[in-house]
One Martini backbone bead per residue (centre of mass of N, CA, C, O) as a GRO file, in nm:
protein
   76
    1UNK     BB    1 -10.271   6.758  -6.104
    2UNK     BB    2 -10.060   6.649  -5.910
    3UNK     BB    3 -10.096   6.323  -5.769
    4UNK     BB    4 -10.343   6.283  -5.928
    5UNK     BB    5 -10.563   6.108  -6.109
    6UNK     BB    6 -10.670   6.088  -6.426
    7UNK     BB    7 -10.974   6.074  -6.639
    8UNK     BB    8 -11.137   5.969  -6.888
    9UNK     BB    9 -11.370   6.083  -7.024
   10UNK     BB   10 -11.518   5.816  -7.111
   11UNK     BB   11 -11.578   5.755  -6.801
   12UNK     BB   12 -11.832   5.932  -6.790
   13UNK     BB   13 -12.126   6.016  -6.685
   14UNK     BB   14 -12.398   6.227  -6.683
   15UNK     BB   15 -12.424   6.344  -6.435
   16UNK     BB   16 -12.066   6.400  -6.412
   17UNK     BB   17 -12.060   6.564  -6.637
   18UNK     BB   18 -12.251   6.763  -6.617
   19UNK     BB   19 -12.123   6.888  -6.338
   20UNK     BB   20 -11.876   6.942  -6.445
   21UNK     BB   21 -11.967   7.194  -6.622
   22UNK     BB   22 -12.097   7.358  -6.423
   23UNK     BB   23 -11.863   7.385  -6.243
   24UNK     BB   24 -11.650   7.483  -6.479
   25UNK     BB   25 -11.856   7.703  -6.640
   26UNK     BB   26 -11.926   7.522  -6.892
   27UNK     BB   27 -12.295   7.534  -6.877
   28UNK     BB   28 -12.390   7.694  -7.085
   29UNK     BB   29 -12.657   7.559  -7.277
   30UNK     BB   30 -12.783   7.362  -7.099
   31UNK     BB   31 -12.978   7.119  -7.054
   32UNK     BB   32 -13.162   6.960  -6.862
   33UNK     BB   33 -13.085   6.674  -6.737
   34UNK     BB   34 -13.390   6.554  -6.768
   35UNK     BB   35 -13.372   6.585  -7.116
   36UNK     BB   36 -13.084   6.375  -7.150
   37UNK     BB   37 -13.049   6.134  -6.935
   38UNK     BB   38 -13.218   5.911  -7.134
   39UNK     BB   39 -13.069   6.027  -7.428
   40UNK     BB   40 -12.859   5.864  -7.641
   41UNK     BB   41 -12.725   6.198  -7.716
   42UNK     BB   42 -12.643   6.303  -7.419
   43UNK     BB   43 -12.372   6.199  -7.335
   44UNK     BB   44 -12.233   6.278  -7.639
   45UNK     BB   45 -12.279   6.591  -7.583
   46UNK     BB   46 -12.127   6.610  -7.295
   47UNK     BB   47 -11.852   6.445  -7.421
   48UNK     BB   48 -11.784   6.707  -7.631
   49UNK     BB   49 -11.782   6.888  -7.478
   50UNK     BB   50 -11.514   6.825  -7.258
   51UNK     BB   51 -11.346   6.797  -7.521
   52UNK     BB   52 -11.330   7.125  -7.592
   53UNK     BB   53 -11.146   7.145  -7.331
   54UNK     BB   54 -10.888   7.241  -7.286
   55UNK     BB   55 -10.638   7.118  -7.082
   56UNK     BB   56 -10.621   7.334  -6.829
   57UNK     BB   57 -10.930   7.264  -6.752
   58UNK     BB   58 -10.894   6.910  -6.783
   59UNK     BB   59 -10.710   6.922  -6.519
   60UNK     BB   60 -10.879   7.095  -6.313
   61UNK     BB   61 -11.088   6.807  -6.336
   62UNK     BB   62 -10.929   6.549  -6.389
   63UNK     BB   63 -10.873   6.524  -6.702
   64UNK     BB   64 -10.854   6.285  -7.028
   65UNK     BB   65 -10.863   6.213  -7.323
   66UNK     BB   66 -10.688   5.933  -7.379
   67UNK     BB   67 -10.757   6.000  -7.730
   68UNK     BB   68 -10.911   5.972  -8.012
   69UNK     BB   69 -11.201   5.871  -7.862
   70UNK     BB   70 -11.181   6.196  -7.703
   71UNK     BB   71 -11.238   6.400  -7.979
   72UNK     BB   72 -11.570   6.393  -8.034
   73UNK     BB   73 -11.668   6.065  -8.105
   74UNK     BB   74 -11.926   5.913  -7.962
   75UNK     BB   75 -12.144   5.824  -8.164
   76UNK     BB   76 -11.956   5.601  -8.343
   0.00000   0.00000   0.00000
């Protein structure tokens, strides 16, 4: 993705969260959006899918882990 910002994972809401899962197909086993978007534990669960993607689908999402912060600890 070169020439384009990529954002860090940690930046990102649920509803982009969700869509993003969704666009590059490892959106398998999310619950409905509307079960989750108003849910302390939503935004949580879908920023550490994100995070469990390879770097190479992370990059072609335009997204970056960016640190410690964004390998999977959301809810710390």
């Amino acid at each position: 993705m070169s020439g384009r910002m990529r954002r860090r994972i940690l930046e990102l809401g649920v509803d982009e969260a969700y869509a993003l899962l969704e666009q590059s197909g490892h959106g398998e086993g999310l619950p409905p959006l509307a079960a989750i978007e108003n849910e302390d534990w939503g935004r949580d669960y879908l920023l550490s899918r994100l995070s469990a993607l390879d770097d190479r689908t992370l990059d072609r999402l335009g997204l970056e882990r960016g640190g410690d912060a964004d390998r999977g600890n959301f809810g710390a």
